[in-house]
N, C-alpha and C positions, 0 to 999 in steps of 0.2 A: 702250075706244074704241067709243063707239057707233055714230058715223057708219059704221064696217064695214059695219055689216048694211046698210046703204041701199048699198053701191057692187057694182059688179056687174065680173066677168072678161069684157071685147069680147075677148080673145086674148091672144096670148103674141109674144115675139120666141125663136127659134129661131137660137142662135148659130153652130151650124153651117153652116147657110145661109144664115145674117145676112139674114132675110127674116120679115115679123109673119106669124105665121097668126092667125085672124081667127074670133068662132063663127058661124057660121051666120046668127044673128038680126041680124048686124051688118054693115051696107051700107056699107062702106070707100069714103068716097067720094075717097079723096085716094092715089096712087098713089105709091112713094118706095120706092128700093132705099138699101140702105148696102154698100159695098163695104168698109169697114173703113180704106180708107185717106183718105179724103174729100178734098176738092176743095183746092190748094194755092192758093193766095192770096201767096205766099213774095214779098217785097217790095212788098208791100202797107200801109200804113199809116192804117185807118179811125179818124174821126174819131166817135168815141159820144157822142152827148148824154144829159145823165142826169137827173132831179128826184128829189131828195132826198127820201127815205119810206121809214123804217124796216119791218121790216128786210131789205128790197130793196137799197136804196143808201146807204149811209151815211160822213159824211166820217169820216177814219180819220188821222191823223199821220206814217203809218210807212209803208212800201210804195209804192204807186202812188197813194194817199190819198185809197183809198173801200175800204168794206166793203160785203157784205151780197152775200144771194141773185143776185141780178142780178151784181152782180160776178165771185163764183164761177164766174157758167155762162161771161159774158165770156171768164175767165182761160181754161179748160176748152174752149169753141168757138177761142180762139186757138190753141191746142196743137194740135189738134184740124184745123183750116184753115191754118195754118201763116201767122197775120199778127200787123201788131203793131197797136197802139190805141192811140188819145190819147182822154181822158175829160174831157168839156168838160161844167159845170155850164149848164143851160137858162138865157138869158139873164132871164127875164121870172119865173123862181120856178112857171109855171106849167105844165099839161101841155101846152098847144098850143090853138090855135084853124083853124078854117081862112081862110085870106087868101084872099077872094073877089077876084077883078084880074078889070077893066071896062075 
């Protein structure tokens, strides 16, 4: 692995405390506790849009009928937040634009 030597340790997460400690050189600008049990969402059912791009999201035959990275964390943040999902393909093939409204 080459890239190793170019990546650098900003901290650690500390599961005891379920809380990142942080080195010194590194200005945390973004503040976030986890308390282990995360936020219930329990009869909730989020609607995901997705665009197809290996191997992030990929259609799949069997299951919920997508694969890939993106879908894992999906499944994993549902467990997790205690919701469920419907997975809607982006109408237009595309990532998005934004709709300027005058």
């Amino acid at each position: 692995m080459i890239l190793v030597k170019f990546l650098k340790v900003l901290g650690t997460f500390d599961e005891t405390t379920n809380e990142w400690r942080f080195e010194k050189e590194y200005n945390n600008k973004w503040h976030f506790t986890f308390n282990g049990t995360g936020y219930n969402l329990q009869g909730h059912k989020l609607k995901v849009v997705v665009y197809l791009e290996e191997p992030f999201v990929m259609k799949k035959n069997e299951g919920i009928g997508y694969d890939g990275f993106c879908i894992d964390l999906l499944i994993e943040m549902s467990k997790f937040l205690n919701f469920t999902f419907e997975i809607v393909e982006v109408e237009d093939g595309t990532y998005g634009i934004e709709e300027r409204k005058i």
